[in-house]
N, C-alpha and C positions, 0 to 999 in steps of 0.2 A: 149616750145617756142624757137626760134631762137634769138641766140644775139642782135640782132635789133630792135627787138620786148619787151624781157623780162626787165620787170621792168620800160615800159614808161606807161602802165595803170594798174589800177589796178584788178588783175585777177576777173571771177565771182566766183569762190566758196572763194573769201578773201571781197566779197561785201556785206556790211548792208543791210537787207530788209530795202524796202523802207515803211515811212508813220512811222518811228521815235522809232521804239520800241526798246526796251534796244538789244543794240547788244557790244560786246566783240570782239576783233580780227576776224573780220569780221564774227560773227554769234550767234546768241538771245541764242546757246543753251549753248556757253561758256563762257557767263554771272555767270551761275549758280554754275560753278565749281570752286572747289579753286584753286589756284598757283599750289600746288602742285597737284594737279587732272589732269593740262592741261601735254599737249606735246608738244612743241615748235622745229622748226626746228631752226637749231644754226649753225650759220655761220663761220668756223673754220679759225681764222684769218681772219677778213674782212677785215682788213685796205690794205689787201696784194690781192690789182689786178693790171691786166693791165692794165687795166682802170686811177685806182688809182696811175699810175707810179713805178708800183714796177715791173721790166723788169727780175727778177733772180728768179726761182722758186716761182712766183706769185700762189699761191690756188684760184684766180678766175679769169675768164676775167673781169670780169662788176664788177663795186665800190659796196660798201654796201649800199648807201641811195636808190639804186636799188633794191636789195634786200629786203628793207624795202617796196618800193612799189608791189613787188613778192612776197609778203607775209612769207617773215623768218620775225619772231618774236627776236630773240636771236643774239646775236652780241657778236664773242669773237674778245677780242683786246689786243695785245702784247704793253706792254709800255716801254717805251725804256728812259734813258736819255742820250742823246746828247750833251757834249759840256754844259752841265745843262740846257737845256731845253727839256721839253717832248714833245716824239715824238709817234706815234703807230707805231713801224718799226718790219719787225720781227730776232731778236736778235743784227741786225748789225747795225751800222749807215750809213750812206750814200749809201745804196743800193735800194732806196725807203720808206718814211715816208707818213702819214699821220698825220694832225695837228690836235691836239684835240679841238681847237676850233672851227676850219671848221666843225667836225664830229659831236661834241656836238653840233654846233647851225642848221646843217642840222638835227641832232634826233629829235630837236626842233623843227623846221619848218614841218617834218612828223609829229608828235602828236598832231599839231596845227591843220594840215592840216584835220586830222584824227584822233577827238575826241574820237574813239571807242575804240582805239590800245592802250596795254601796252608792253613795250618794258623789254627786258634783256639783262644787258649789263654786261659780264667778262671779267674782267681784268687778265692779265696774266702780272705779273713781269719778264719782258725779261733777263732771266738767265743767260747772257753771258756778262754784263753789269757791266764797271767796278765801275758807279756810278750807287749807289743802287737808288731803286724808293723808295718814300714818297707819302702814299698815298692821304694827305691831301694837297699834293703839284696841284695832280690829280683831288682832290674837287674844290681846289680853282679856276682850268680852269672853273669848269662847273660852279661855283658860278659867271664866269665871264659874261654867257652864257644866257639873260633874258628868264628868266621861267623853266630852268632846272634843277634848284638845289630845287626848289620849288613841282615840281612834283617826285621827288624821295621818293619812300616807305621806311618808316622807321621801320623795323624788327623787333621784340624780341625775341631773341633766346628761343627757347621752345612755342611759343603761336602757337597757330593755326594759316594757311596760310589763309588770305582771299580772299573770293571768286572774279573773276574775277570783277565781277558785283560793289563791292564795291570800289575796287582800281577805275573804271570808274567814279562812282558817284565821291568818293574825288578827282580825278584826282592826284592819286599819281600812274603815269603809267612808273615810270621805275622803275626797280630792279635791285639793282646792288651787283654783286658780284667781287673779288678777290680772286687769289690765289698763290703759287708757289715764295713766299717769297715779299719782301717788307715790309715797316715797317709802323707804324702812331707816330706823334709827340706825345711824352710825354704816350703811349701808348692809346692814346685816338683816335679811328679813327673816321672817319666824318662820318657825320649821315646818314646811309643808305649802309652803306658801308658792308659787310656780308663778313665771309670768307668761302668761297666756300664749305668747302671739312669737316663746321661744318655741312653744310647741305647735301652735294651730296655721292653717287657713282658711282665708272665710271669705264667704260670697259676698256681695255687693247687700248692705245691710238697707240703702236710703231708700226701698220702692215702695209709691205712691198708691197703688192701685194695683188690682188682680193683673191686668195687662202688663203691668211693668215686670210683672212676677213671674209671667206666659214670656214674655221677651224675653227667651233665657241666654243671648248674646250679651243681653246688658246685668240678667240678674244672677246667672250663673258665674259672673267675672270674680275672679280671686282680688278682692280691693285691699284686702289686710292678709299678711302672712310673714313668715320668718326674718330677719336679715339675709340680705347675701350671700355676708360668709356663715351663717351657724348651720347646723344639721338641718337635714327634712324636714319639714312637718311630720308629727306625727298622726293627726288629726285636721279634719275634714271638717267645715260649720256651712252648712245649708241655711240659709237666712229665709224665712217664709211668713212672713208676715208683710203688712202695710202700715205705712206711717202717713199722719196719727193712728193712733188703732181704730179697729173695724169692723163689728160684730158679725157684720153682712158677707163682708170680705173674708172673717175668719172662718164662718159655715161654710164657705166654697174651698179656701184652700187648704181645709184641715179635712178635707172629704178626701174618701182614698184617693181616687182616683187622681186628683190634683199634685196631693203627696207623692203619692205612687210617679207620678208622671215628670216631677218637676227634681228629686231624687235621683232618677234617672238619667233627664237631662244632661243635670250637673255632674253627676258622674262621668257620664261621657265628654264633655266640653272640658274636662280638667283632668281626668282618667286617674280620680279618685274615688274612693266608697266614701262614702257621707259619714261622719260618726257623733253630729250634733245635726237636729232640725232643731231650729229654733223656731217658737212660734205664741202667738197669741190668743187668747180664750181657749185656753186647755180644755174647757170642758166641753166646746164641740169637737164633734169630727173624731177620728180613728186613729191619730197620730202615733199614740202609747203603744194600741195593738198592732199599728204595723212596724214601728220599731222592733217589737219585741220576735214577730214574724220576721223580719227581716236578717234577724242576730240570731235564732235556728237555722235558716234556712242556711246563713254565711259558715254559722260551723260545722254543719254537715257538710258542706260543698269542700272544707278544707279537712276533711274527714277528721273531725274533731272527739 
């Protein structure tokens, strides 16, 4: 889709049958799979478009509540504090923000809007920040936020993920993780709140260039993952993008074929299923549709 177009309706392969039957992120078949069974496309740095006002190495043209109607599931967000107030900016202050409240009561408004959708949302503690984050500072924006502190999934480390299907019925459709330092009051962090990297791993995030991306000895490498002693991972993060961001680079690697190619790689090189691409300029390239192809095709094959 063209800029103009992407993200004012909502795609047909991200569309509920009609006549009301259980449907999940837009399809009855990912109902049936759990959290960790599905693959979410994840938006790397959303809060950072041009859209959004952020005019200096923006990673998209178009904001993330677009997104959200394009069908990315996954939202990463840099939290920044300002002057002691929280912002989504990425590392700097004053070079483009987004306000969490704006962000949380537009997530609001999509899940409202669209009973079917479970959303993932990570935080990144912006590392160049000379006033640390709190993450319960973060809570309390969305506790600000009517009906979004109430629909966040609340985790227990070790239990089984539940299936799509179930989060729909309770309507606890957002997940939210953290990572990359930050602290919680009195070490009690707020309900729902999950650190990241108890649960994930993740490819090599620093490549330069399409090539560095094709080198999938270097960019398929699991660089961040669990401790030692804790459980498995339960999740898979495909990093697909180039740093700084890259319009040019992002038409190539958000084209099926790239996705398609470079998913599979990493699959094989680590002999996991992927269940984050992360990536840049959402609005090129097929990345949404083939996630969403992808997560049919997985529950059928586990006769779901």
């Amino acid at each position: 889709p063209s800029d103009d177009v992407a993200g004012i309706t909502v795609p047909s392969f991200m569309k509920c049958p009609e006549g009301g039957e259980e449907c999940c992120n837009g399809s009855s078949a990912n109902c049936k799979l759990r959290v960790d069974e599905m693959m979410f496309g994840l938006v790397h740095n959303a809060m950072s478009s041009e859209e959004g006002g952020f005019s200096i190495g923006a990673n998209h043209n178009l904001g993330l509540e677009k997104a959200l109607v394009a069908g990315y599931r996954g939202l990463s967000l840099d939290v920044c504090s300002c002057n002691g107030v929280l912002q989504f900016c990425h590392n700097i202050c004053d070079y483009g923000e987004r306000m969490p409240n704006d962000v949380f009561t537009n997530t609001v408004q999509f899940l409202n809007d669209y009973p079917s959708e479970v959303v993932v949302l990570l935080f990144e503690a912006s590392g160049d920040q000379a006033e640390p984050i709190v993450w319960n500072d973060l809570y309390a924006e969305m506790d600000n936020v009517d009906g979004f502190a109430d629909m966040i999934y609340d985790h227990t480390y070790g239990d089984d993920w539940p299936t799509m299907g179930n989060l729909v019925k309770q309507n606890k459709r957002i997940i939210v993780f953290y990572f990359n330092g930050g602290s919680c009051t009195d070490e009690t962090c707020p309900p729902g709140f999950q650190y990241f990297f108890n649960y994930a791993s993740e490819t090599q995030y620093q490549s330069a260039s399409l090539d560095d991306l094709q080198n999938y000895e270097y960019s398929c490498e699991i660089t961040r993952t669990t401790q030692e002693d804790a459980l498995p991972a339960n999740f898979f993060v495909v990093n697909n993008f180039v740093t700084p961001p890259d319009l040019d680079a992002a038409k190539i690697a958000n084209s099926k074929d790239f996705v398609s190619n470079r998913l599979t790689k990493c699959a094989n090189e680590n002999n996991l299923r992927p269940n984050f691409v992360y990536l840049d300029f959402w609005s090129e390239g097929v990345t949404a549709q083939l996630v969403q192809y992808a997560n049919q095709q997985y529950a059928q094959q586990l006769g779901r």
